[in-house]
N, CA and C atoms as a LAMMPS dump frame, in Angstrom:
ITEM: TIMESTEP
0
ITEM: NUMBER OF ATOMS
390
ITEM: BOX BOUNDS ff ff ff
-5.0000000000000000e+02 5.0000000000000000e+02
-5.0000000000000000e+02 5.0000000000000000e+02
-5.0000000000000000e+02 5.0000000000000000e+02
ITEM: ATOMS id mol type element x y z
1 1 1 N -333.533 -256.884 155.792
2 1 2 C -332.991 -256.19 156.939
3 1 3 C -334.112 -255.641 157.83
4 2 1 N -335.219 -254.66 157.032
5 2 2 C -336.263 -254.719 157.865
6 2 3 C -337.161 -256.146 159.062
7 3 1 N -337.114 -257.289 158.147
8 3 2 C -337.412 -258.29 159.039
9 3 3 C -336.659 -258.659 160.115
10 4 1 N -335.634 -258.596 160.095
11 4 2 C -334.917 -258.863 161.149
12 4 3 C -334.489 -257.883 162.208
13 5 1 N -334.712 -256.333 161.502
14 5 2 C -335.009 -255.541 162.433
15 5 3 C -336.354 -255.72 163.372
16 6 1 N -337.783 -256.416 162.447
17 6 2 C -338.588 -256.039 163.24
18 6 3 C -338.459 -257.326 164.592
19 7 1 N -338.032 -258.707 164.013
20 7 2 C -337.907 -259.403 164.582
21 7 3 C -337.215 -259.297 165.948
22 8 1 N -336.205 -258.364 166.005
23 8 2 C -334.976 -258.352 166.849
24 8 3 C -335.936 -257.515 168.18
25 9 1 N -336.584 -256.047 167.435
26 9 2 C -337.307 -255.533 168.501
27 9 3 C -338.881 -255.81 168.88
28 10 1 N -339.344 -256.45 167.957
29 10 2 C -341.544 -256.682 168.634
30 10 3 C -341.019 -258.168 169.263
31 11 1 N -340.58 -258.612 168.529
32 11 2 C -340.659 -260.703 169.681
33 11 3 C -340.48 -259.896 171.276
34 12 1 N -338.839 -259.759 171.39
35 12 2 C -338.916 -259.198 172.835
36 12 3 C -340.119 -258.755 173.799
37 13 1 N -340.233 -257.652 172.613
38 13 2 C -341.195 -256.769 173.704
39 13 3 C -342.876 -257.604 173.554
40 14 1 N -343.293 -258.385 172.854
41 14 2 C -344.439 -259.448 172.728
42 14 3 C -344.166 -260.23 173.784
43 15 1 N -343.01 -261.026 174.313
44 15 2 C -343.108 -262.102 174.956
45 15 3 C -342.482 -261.204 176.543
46 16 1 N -342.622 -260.28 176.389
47 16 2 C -342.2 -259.511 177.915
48 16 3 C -343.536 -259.174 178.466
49 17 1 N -344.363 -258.74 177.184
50 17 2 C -346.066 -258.515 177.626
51 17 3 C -346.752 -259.283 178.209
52 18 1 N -346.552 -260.723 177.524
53 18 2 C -347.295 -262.157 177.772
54 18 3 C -346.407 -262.601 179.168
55 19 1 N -345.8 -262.432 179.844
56 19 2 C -344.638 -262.771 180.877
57 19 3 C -345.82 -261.506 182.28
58 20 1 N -346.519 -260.574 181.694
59 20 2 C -346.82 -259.577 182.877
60 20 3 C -348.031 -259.842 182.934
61 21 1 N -349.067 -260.769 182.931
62 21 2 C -350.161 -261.302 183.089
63 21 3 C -350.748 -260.187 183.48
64 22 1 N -351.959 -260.523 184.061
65 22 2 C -353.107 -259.556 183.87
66 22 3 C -352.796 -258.623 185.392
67 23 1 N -352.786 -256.935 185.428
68 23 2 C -351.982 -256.605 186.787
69 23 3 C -353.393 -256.405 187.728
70 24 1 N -354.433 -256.425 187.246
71 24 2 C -355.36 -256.785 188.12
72 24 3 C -355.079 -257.969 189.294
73 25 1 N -355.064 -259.093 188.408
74 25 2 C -355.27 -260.625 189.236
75 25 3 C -353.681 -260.044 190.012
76 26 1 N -353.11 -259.94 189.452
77 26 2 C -351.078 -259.888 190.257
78 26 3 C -351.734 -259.139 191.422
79 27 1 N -352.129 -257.709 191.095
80 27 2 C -352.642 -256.783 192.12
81 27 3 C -353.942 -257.363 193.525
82 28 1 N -354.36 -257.853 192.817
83 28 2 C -355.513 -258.619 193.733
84 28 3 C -354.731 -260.174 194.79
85 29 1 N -354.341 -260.679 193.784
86 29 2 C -353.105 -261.972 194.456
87 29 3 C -351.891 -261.241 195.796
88 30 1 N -351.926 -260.195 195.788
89 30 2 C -351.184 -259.552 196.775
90 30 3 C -351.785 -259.078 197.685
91 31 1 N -352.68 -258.344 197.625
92 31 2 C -353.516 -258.145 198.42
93 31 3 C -354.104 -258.934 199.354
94 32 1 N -354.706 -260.208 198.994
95 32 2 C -355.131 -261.158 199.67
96 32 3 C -353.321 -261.916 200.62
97 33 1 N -352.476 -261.672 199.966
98 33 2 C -351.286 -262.249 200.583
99 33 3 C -351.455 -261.701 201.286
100 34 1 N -351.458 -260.22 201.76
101 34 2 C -350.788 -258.799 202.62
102 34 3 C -352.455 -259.233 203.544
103 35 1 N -353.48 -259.843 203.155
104 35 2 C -354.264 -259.383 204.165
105 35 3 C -354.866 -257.995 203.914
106 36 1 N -354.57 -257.285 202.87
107 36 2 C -354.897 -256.087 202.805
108 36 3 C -356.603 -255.604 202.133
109 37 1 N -357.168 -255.646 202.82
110 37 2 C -358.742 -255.339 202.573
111 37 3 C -359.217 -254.246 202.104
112 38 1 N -358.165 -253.254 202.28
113 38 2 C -358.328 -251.813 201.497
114 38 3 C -358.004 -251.941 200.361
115 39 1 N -357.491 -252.477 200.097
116 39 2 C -355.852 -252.904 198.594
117 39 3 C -357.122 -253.821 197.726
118 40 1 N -357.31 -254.603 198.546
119 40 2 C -358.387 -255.504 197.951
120 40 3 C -359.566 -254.978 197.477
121 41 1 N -360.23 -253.925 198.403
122 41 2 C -361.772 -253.173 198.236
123 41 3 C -361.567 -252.662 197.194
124 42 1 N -360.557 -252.107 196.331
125 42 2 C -360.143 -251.211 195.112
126 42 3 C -360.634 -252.229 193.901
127 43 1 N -360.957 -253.32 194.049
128 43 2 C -361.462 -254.113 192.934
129 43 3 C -362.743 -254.709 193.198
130 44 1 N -363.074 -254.552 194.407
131 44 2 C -364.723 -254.731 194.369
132 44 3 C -365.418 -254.101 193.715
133 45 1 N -366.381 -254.627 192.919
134 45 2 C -367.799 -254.153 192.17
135 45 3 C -368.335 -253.435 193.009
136 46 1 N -369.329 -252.661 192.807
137 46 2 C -370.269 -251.977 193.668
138 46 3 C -371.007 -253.174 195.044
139 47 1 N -371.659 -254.245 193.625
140 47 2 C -372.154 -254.864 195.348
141 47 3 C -371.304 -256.559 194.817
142 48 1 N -371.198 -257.386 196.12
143 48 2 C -370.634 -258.59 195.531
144 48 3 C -371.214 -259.058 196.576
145 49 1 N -371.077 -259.955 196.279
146 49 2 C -371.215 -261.528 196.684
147 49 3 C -369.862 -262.204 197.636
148 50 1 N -369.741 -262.055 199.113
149 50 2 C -368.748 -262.385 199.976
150 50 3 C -369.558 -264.346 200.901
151 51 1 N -368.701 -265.204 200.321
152 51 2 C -369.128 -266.088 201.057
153 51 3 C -368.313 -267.096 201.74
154 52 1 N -367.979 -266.946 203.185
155 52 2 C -366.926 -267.189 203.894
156 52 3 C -367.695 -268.404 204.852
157 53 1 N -367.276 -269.843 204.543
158 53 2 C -367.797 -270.873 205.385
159 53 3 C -369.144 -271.261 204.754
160 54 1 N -369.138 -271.479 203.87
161 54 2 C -371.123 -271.162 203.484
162 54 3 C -371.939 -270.038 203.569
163 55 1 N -370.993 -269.634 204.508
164 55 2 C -371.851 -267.869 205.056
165 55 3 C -371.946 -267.026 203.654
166 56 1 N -372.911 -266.834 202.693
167 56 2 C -372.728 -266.17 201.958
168 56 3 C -374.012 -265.015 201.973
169 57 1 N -373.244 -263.373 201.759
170 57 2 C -374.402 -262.397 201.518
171 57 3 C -373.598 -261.526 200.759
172 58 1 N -374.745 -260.999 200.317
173 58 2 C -374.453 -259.552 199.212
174 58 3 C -374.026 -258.428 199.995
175 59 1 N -372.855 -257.544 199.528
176 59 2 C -372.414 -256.566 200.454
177 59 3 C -372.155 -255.336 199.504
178 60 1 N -372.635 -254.094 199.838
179 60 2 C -371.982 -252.933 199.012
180 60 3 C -370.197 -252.846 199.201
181 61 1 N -369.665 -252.091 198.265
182 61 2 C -368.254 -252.548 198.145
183 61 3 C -367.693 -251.885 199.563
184 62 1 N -368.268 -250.983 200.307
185 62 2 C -367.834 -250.542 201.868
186 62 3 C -367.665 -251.586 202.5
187 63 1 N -369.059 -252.229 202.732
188 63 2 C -369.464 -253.183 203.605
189 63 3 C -368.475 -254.566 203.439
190 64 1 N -368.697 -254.879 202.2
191 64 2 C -367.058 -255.877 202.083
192 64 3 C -366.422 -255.838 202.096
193 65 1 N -365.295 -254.483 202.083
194 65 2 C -364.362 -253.991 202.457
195 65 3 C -364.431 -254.342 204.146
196 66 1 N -365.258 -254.113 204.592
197 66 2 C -365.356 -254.176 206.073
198 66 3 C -365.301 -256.045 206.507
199 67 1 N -366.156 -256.287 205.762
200 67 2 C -366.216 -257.907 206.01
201 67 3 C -364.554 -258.767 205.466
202 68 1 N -364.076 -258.257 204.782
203 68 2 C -362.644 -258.988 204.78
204 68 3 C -361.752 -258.403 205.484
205 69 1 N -362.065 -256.957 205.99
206 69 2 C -360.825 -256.182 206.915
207 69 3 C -361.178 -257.416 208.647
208 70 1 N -362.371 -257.96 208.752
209 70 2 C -363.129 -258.688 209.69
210 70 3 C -362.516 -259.945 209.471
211 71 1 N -362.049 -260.724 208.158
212 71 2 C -361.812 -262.355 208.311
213 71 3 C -360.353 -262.19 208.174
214 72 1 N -359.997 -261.107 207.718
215 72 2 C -358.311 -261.171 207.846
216 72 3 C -357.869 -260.817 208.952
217 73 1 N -358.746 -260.327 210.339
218 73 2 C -358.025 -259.638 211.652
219 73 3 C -358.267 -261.192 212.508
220 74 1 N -359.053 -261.969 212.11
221 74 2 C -359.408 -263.231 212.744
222 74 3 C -358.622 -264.342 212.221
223 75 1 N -358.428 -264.069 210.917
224 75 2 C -357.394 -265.084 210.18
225 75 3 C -355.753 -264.392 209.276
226 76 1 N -355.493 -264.041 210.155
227 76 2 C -354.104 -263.752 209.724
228 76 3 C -353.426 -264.397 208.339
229 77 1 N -353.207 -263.681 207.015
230 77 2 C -352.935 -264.346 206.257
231 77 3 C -351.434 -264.569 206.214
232 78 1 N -350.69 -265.3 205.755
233 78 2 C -349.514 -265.782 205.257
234 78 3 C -349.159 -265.778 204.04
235 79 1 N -349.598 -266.111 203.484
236 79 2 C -349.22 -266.023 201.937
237 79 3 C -350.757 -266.564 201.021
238 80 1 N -350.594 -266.426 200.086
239 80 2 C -351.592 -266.427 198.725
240 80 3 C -350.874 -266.966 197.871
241 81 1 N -351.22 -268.31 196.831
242 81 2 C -350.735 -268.637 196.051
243 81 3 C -351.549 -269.483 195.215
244 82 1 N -351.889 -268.097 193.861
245 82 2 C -352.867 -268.751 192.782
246 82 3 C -352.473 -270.548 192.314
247 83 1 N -353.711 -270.854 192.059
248 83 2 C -353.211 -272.421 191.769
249 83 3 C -354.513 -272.583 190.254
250 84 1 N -355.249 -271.564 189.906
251 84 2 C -355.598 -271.729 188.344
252 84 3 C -356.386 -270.51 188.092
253 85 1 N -356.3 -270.001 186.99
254 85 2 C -357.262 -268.839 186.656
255 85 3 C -357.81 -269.412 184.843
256 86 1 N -358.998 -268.565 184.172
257 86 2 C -359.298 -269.184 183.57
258 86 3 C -360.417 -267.941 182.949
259 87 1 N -360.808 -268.056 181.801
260 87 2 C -361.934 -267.031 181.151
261 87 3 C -363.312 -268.203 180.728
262 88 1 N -364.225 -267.303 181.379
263 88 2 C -365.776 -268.187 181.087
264 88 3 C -365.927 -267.816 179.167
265 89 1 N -366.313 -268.545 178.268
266 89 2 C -366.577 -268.982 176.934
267 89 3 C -367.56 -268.048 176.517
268 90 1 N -368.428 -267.379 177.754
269 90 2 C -369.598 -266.786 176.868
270 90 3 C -369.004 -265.235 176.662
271 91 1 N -368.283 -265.071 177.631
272 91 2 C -368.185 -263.3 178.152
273 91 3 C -366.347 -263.308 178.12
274 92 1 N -366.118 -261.861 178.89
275 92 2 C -364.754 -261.846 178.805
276 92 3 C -364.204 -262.006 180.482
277 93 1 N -365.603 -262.51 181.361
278 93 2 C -365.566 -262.836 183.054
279 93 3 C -364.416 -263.892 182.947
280 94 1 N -363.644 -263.512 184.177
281 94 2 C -362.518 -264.457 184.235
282 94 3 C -362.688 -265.217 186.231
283 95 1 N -362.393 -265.86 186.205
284 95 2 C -362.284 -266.741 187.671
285 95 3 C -360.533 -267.285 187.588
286 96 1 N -360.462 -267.377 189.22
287 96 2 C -359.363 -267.288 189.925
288 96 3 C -359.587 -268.667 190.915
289 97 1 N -358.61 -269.403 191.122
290 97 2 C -358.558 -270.059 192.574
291 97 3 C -357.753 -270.217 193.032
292 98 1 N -357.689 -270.306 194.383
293 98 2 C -356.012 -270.201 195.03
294 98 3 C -356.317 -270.744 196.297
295 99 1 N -354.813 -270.704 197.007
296 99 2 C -354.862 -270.907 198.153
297 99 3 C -354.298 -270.07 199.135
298 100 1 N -355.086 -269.991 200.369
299 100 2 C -354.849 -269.113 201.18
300 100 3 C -354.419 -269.388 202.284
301 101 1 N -353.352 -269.026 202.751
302 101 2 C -352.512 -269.825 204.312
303 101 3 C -352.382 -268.532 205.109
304 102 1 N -353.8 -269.28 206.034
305 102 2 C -353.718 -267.651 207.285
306 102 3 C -353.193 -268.679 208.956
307 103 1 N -353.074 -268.153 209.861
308 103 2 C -352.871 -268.124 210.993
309 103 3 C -353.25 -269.305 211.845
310 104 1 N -354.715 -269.844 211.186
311 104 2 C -355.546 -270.381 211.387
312 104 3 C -355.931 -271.542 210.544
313 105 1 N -355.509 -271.594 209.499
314 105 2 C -355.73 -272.885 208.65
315 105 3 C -355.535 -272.044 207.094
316 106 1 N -355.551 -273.043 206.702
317 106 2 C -355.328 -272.912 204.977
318 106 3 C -357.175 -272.681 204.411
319 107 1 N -357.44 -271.908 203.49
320 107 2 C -358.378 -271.811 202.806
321 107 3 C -358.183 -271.701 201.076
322 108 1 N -359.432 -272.191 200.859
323 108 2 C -359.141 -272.212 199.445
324 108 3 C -360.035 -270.751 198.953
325 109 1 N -359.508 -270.14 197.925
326 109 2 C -360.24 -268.895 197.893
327 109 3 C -360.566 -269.272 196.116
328 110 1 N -362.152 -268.781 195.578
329 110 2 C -362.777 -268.834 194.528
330 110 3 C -363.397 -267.276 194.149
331 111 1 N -362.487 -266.712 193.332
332 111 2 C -363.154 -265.586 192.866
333 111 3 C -362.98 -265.479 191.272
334 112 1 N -364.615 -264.519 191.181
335 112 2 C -365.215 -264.599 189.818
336 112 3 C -365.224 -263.395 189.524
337 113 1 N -364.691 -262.386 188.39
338 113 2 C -364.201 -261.31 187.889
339 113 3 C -364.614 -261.014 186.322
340 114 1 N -365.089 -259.81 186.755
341 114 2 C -365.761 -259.383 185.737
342 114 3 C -364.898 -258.069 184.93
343 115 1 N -364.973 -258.243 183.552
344 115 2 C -364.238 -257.029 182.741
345 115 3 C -364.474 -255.814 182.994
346 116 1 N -363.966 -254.479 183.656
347 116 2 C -364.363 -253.162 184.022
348 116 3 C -363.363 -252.427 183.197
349 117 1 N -363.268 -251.901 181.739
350 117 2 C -362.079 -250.631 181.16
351 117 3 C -361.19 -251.328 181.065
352 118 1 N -359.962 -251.464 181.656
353 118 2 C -359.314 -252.069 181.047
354 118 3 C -358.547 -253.123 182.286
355 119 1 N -358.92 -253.288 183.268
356 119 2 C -359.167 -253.998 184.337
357 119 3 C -360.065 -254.859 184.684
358 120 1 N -360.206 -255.323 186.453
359 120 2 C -361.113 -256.294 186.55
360 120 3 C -361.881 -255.838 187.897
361 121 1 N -362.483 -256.098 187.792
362 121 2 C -363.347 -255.914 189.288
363 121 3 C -364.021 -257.176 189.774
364 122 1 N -363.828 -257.768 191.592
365 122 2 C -364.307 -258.758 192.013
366 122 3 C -365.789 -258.891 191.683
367 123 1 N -366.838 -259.936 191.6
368 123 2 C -368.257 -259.554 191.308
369 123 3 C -368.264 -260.502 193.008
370 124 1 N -367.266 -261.471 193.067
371 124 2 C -368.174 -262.694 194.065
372 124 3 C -366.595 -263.538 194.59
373 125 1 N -366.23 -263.385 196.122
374 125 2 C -365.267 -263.939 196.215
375 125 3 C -365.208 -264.987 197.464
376 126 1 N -365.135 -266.634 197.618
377 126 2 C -365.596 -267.166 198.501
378 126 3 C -364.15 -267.833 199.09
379 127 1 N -364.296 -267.904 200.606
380 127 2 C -363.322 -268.764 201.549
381 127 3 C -363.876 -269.863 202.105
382 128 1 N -363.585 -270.703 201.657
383 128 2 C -363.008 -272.47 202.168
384 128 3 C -362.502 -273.032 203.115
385 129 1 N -362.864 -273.182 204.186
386 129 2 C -361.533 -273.612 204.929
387 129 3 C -361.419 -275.303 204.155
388 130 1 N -360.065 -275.947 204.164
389 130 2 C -359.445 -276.772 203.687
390 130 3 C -359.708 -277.849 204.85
């Protein structure tokens, strides 16, 4: 009776956990939908790596905050829609890729995320145009 008690209540609540993926990436995947660069700056590292067109430089997390509040007022986003995420073998760094449909064309977006507590923080996030 105990087994089937435990069965009846941990499966549920196990496969409701595994169903709420990581609320970082969810949280970050919206952000980039909304265009929202403030929403977004909340997961920048101190300094990252922003590289939009090839254009790539190191920015304190202000300054990139500023530089995507800059490619989202020029490129209007539409929607965001992850298309693979994935954990690097050596560490617990995870990467993201998606696609990004602004105003202006579709981009492919590549970001690389590093473990912070019990969250993630951007280290390096690049735009594509398609």
């Amino acid at each position: 009776m105990k087994n089937l008690l435990f069965l009846l209540l941990f499966v549920p609540m196990v496969a409701f956990a595994n169903k709420q993926g990581n609320p970082s990436l969810e949280a970050i995947a919206k952000a980039l939908s909304a265009g929202d660069a403030d929403a977004l700056g909340k997961y920048l590292a101190d300094n990252v790596a922003i590289s939009i067109q090839d254009k790539e430089q190191n920015y304190s997390k202000a300054r990139a905050t500023e530089a995507l509040r800059t490619f989202f007022g020029a490129n209007k986003p539409k929607g965001f829609s992850q298309v693979h995420q994935g954990t690097s073998r050596e560490n617990s760094d995870q990467y993201s890729i998606g696609n990004l449909n602004t105003a202006t064309g579709n981009y492919r977006v590549y970001l690389y995320l590093k473990q912070a507590g019990s969250g993630l923080i951007i280290q390096e996030i690049r735009f594509d145009k398609e």
